[in-house]
Structure formats: structure tokens, C-alpha cells
PyMOL commands that place a pseudoatom at each C-alpha (Angstrom):
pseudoatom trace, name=CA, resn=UNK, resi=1, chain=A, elem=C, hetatm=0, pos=[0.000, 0.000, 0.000]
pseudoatom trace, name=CA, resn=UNK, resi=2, chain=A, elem=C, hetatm=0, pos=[2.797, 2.536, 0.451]
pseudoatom trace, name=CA, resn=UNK, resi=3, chain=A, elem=C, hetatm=0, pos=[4.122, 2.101, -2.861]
pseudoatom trace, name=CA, resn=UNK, resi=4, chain=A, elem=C, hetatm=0, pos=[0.876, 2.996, -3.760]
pseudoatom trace, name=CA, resn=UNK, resi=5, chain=A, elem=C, hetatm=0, pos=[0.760, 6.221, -1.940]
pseudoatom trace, name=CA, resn=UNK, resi=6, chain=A, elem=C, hetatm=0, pos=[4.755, 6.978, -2.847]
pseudoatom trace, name=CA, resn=UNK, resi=7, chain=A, elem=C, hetatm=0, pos=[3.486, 6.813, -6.562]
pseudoatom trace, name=CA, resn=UNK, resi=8, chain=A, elem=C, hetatm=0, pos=[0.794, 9.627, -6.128]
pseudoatom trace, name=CA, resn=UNK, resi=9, chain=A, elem=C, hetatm=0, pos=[3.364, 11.871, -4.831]
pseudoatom trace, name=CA, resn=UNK, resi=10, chain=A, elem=C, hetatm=0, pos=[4.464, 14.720, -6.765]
pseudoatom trace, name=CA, resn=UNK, resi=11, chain=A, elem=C, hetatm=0, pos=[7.524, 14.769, -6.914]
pseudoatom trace, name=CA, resn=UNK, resi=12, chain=A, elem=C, hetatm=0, pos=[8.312, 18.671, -8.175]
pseudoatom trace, name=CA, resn=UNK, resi=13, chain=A, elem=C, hetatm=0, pos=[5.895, 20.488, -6.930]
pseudoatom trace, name=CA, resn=UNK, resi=14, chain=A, elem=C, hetatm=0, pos=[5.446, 24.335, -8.022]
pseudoatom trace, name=CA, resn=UNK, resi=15, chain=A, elem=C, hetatm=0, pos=[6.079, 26.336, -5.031]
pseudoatom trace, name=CA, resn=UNK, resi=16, chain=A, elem=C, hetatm=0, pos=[6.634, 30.173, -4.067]
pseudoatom trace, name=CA, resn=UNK, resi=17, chain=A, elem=C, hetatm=0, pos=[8.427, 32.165, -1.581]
pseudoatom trace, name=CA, resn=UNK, resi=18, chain=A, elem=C, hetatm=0, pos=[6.274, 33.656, 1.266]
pseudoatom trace, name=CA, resn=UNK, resi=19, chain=A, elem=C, hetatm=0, pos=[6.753, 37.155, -0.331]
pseudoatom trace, name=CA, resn=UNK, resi=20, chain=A, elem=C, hetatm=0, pos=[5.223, 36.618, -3.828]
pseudoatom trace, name=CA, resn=UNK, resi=21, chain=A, elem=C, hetatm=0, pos=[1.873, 37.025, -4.207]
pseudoatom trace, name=CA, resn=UNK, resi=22, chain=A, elem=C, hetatm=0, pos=[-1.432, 34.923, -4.253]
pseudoatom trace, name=CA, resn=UNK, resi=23, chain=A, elem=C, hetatm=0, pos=[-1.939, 36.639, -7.842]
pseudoatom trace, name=CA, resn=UNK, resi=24, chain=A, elem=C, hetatm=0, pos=[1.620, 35.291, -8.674]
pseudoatom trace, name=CA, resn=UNK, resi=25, chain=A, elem=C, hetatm=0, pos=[1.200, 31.900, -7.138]
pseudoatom trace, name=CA, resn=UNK, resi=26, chain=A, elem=C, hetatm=0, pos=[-2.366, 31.716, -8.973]
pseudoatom trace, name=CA, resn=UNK, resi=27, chain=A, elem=C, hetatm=0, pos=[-0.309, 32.167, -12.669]
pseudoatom trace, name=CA, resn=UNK, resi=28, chain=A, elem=C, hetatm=0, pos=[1.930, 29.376, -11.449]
pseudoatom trace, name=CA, resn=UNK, resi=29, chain=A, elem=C, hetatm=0, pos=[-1.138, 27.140, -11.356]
pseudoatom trace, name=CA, resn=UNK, resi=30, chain=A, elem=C, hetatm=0, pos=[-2.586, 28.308, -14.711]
pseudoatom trace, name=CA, resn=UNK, resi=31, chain=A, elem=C, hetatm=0, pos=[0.709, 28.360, -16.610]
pseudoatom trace, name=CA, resn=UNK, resi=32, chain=A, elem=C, hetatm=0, pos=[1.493, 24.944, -15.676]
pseudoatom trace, name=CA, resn=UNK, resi=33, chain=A, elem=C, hetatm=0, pos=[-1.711, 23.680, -17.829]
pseudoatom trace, name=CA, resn=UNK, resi=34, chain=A, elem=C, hetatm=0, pos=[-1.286, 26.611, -20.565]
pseudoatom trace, name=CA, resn=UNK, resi=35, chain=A, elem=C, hetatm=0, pos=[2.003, 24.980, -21.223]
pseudoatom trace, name=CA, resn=UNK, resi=36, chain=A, elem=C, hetatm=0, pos=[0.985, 21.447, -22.104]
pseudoatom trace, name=CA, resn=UNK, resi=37, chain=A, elem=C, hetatm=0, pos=[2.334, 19.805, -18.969]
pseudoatom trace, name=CA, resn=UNK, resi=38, chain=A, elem=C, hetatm=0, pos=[0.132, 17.301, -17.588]
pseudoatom trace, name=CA, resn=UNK, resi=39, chain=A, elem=C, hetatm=0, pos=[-1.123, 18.604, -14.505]
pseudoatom trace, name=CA, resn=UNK, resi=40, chain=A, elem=C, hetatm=0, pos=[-3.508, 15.703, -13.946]
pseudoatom trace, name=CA, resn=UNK, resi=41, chain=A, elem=C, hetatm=0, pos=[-1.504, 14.504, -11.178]
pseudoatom trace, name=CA, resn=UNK, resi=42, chain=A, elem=C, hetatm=0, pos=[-2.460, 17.262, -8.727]
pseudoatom trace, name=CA, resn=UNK, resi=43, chain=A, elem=C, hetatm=0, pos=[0.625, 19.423, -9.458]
pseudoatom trace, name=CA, resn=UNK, resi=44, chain=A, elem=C, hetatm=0, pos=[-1.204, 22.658, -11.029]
pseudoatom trace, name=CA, resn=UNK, resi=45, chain=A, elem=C, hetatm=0, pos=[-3.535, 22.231, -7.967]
pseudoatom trace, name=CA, resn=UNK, resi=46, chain=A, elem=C, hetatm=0, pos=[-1.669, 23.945, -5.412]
pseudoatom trace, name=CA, resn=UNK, resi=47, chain=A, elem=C, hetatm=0, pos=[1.458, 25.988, -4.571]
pseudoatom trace, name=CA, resn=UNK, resi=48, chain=A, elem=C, hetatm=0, pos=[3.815, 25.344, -1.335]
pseudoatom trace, name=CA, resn=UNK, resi=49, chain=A, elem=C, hetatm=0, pos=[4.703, 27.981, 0.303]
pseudoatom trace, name=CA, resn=UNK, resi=50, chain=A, elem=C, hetatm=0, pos=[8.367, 28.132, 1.364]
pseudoatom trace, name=CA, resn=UNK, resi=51, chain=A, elem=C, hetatm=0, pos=[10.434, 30.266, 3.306]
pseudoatom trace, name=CA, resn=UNK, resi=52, chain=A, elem=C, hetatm=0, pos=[13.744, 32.552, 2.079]
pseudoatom trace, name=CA, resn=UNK, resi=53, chain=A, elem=C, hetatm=0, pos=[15.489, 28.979, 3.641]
pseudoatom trace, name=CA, resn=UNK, resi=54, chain=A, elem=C, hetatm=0, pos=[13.465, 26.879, 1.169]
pseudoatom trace, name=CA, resn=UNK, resi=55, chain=A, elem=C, hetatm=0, pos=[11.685, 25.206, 4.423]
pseudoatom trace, name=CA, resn=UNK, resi=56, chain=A, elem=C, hetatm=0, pos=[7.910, 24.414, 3.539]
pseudoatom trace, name=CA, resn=UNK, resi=57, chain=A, elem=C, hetatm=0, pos=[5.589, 27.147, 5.481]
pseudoatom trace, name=CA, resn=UNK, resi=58, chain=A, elem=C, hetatm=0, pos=[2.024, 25.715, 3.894]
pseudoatom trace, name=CA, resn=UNK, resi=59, chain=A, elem=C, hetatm=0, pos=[0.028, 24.798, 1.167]
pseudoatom trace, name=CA, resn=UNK, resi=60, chain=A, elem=C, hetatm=0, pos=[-2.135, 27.531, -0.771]
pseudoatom trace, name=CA, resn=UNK, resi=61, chain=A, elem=C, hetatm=0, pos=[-4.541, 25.570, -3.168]
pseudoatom trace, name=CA, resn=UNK, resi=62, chain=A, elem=C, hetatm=0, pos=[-7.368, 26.886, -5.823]
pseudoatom trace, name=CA, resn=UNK, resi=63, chain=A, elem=C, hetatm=0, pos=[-9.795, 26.598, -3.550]
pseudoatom trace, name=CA, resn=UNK, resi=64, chain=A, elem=C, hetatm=0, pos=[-8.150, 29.091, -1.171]
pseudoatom trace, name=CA, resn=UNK, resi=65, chain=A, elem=C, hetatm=0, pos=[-7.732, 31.153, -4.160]
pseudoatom trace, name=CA, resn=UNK, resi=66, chain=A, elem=C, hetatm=0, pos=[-11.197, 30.846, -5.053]
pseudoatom trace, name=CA, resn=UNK, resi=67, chain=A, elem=C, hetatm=0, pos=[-12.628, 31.594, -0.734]
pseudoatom trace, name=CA, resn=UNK, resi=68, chain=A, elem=C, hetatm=0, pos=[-10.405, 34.990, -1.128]
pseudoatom trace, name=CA, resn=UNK, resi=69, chain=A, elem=C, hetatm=0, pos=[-11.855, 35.734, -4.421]
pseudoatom trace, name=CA, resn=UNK, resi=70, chain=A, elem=C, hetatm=0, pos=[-15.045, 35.176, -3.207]
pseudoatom trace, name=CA, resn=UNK, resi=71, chain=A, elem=C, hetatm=0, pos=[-14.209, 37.354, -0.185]
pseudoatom trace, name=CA, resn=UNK, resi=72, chain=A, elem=C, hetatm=0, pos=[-12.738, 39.929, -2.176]
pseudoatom trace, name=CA, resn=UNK, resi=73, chain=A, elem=C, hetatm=0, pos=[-9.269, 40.139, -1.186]
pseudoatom trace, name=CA, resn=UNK, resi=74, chain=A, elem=C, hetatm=0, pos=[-6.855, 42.241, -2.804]
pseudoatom trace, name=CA, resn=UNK, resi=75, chain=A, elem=C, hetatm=0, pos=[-4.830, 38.597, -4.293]
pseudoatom trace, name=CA, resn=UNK, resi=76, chain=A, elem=C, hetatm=0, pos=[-2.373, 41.223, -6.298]
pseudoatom trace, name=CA, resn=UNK, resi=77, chain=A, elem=C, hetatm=0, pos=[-1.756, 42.675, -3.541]
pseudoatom trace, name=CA, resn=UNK, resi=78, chain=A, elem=C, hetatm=0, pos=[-1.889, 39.599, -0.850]
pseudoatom trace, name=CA, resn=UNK, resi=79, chain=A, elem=C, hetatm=0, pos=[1.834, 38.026, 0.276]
pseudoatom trace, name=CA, resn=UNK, resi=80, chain=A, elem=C, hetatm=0, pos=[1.749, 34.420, 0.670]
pseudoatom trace, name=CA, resn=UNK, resi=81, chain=A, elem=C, hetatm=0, pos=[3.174, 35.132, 3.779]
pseudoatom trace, name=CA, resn=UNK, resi=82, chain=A, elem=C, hetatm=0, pos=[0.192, 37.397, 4.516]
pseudoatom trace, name=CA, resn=UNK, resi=83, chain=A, elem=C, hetatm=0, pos=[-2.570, 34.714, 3.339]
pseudoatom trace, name=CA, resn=UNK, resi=84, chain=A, elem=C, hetatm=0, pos=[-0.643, 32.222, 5.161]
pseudoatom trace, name=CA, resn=UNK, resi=85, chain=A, elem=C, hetatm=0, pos=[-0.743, 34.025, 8.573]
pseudoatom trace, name=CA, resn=UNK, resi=86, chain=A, elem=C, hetatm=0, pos=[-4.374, 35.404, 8.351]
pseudoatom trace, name=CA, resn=UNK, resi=87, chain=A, elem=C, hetatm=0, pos=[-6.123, 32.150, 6.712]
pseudoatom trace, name=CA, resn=UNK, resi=88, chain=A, elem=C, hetatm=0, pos=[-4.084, 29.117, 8.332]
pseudoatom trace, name=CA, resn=UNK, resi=89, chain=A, elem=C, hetatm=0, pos=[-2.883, 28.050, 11.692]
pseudoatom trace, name=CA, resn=UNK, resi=90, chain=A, elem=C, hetatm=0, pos=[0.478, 26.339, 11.915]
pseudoatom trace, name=CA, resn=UNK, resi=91, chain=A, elem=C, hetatm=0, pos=[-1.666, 23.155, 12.836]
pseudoatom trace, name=CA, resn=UNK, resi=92, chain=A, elem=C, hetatm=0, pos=[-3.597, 23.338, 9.290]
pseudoatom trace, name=CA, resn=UNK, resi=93, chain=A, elem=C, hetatm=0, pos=[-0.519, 23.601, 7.620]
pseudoatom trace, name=CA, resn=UNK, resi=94, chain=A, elem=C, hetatm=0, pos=[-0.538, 20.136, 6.318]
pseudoatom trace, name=CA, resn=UNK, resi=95, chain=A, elem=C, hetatm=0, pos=[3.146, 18.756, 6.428]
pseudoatom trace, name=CA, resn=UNK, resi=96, chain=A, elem=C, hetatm=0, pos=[4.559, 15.617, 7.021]
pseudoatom trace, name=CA, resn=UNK, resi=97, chain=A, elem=C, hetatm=0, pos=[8.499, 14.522, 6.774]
pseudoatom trace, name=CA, resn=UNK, resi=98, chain=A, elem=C, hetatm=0, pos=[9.238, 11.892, 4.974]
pseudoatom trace, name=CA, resn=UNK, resi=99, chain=A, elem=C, hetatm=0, pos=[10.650, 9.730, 7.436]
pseudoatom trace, name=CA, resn=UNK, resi=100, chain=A, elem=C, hetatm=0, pos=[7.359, 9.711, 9.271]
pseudoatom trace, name=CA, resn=UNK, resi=101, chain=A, elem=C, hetatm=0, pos=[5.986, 9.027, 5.579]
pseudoatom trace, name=CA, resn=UNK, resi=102, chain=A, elem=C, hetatm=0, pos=[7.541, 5.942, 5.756]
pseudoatom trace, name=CA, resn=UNK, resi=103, chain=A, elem=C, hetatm=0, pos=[6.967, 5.155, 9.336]
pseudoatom trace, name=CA, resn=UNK, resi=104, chain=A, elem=C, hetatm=0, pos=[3.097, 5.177, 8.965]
pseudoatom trace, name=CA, resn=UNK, resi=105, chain=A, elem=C, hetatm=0, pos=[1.387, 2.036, 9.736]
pseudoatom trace, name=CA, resn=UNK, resi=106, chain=A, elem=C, hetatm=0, pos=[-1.495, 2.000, 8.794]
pseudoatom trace, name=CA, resn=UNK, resi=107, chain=A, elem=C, hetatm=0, pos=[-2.456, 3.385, 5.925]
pseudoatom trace, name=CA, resn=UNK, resi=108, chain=A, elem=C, hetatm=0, pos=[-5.685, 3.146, 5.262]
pseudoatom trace, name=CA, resn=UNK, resi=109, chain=A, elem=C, hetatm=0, pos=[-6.195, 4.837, 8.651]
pseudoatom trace, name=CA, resn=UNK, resi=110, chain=A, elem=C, hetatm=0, pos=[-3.916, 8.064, 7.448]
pseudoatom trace, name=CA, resn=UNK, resi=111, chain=A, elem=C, hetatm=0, pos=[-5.934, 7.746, 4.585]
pseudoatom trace, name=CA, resn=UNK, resi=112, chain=A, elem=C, hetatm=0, pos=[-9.591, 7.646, 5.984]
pseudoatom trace, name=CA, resn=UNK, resi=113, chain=A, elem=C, hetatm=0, pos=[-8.284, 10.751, 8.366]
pseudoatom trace, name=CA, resn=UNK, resi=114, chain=A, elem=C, hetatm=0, pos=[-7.321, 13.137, 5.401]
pseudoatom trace, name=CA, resn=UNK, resi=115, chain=A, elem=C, hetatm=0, pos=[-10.624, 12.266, 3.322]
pseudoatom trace, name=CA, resn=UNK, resi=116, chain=A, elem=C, hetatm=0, pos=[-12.645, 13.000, 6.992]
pseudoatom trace, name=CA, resn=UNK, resi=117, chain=A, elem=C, hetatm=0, pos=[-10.464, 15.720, 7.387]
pseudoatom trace, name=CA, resn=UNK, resi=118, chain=A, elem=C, hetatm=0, pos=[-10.957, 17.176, 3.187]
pseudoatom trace, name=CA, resn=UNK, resi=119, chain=A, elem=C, hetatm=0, pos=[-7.047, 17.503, 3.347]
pseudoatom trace, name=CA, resn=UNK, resi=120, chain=A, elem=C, hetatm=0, pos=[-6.520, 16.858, -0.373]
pseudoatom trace, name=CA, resn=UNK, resi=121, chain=A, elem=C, hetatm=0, pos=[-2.882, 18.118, -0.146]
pseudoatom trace, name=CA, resn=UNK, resi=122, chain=A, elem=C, hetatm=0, pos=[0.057, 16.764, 2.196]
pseudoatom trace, name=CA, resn=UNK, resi=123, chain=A, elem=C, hetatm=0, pos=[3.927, 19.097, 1.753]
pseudoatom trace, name=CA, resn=UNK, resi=124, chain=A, elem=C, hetatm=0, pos=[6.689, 16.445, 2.410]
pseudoatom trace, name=CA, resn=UNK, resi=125, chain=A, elem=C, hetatm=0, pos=[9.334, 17.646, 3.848]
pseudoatom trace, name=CA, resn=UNK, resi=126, chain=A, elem=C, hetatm=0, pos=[12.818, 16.398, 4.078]
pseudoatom trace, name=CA, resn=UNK, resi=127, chain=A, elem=C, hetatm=0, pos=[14.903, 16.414, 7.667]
pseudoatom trace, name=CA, resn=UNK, resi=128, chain=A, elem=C, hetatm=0, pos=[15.616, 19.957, 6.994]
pseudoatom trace, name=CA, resn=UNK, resi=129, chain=A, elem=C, hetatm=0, pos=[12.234, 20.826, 6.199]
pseudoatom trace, name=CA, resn=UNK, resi=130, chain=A, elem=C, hetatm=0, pos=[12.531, 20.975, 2.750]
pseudoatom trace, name=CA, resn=UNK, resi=131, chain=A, elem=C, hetatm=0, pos=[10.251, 19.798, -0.122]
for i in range(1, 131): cmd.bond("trace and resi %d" % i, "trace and resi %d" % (i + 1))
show_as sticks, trace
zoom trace
């Protein structure tokens, strides 16, 4: 079963630093499909948000992108860093190293507590934190 969840890793993700912008991050997403590249595998779906040391700070997805839409926030204007601080806790910010990766048990358990959960994106991280 864990080769099974190794394989629907992506392995490059696209990711930002926390000072570009949601607007920024957003073109990321869309150029990544504009450009031919198969982005079925989740990896035009979201950004990860890193810090100036490259270690993972969160994930912003499209549907964040679509609640501050809806909400009217100023995206060209909004830092990563900002949306990251005002719209998720440290304890949403869905992270996992891989050693732990490979330490899971179960599963099917991990897996039944993201879908209760809706986390539809996991960062993993290295021992330094990085992607």
C-alpha cells in the first residue's frame, strides 16, 4: 500500500516564496496547464509555500484562491506570507516529513483521516524541512 501512496506523490511540486503574491502563485497554477504539462496529477492544484530557507511554510490551493476571491481580497496585492498568517494556523498547515511518511502504519487509517479531514494536499518535507 505505500508504494501505492509513494506513486501519487508529486515529486516537483510548483512552489513560491512567502513574499510573492497569491496573484503570482495563482499564474503558477494556470501556466502549468497553458504549457501542455500534464497537470492531472495534482501538481497545477496547489502551490507550497516556502520560506527565504526553502523550508515548507504551507500549502495555498485553488480553492483558497477561489474563498479569497469570493471574499474579495486584494490577491495582487496579498503576500503568501500574509494569506498564510491570516487564513491558516500552523496546525492546518498540512506537512509531514518523509521519514514519518515511511513510518506510517497504517495506511488506510492516514488515509480515511485526510478524506474525513478534506485535506486533499500533504507538503513532504525532508529532515531539513525541505520539499
Amino acid at each position: 500500500m505505500l508504494s501505492n501512496l509513494e506513486a501519487a506523490i508529486v515529486q516537483h511540486p510548483l512552489s513560491a516564496r512567502a513574499d510573492a503574491t497569491v496573484l503570482s502563485a495563482l499564474e503558477q497554477m494556470s501556466n502549468l496547464s497553458t504549457e501542455g504539462i500534464d497537470g492531472s496529477n495534482g501538481s497545477s492544484t496547489c502551490v507550497v509555500i516556502v520560506s527565504e530557507e526553502l523550508k515548507v511554510l504551507g500549502i495555498l490551493t485553488q480553492q483558497d484562491v477561489m474563498r479569497l476571491v469570493i471574499q474579495q481580497q486584494p490577491i495582487a496585492q496579498l503576500t503568501l506570507r500574509q494569506f498564510w498568517q491570516q487564513h491558516r494556523s500552523p496546525s492546518v498547515s498540512l506537512i509531514i516529513s518523509q521519514s514519518d511518511l515511511k513510518d506510517l502504519r497504517n495506511i488506510n487509517a492516514a488515509i480515511a483521516h485526510f478524506e474525513s479531514s478534506q485535506i486533499t494536499h500533504l507538503a513532504i518535507v525532508d529532515a531539513q524541512e525541505q520539499l
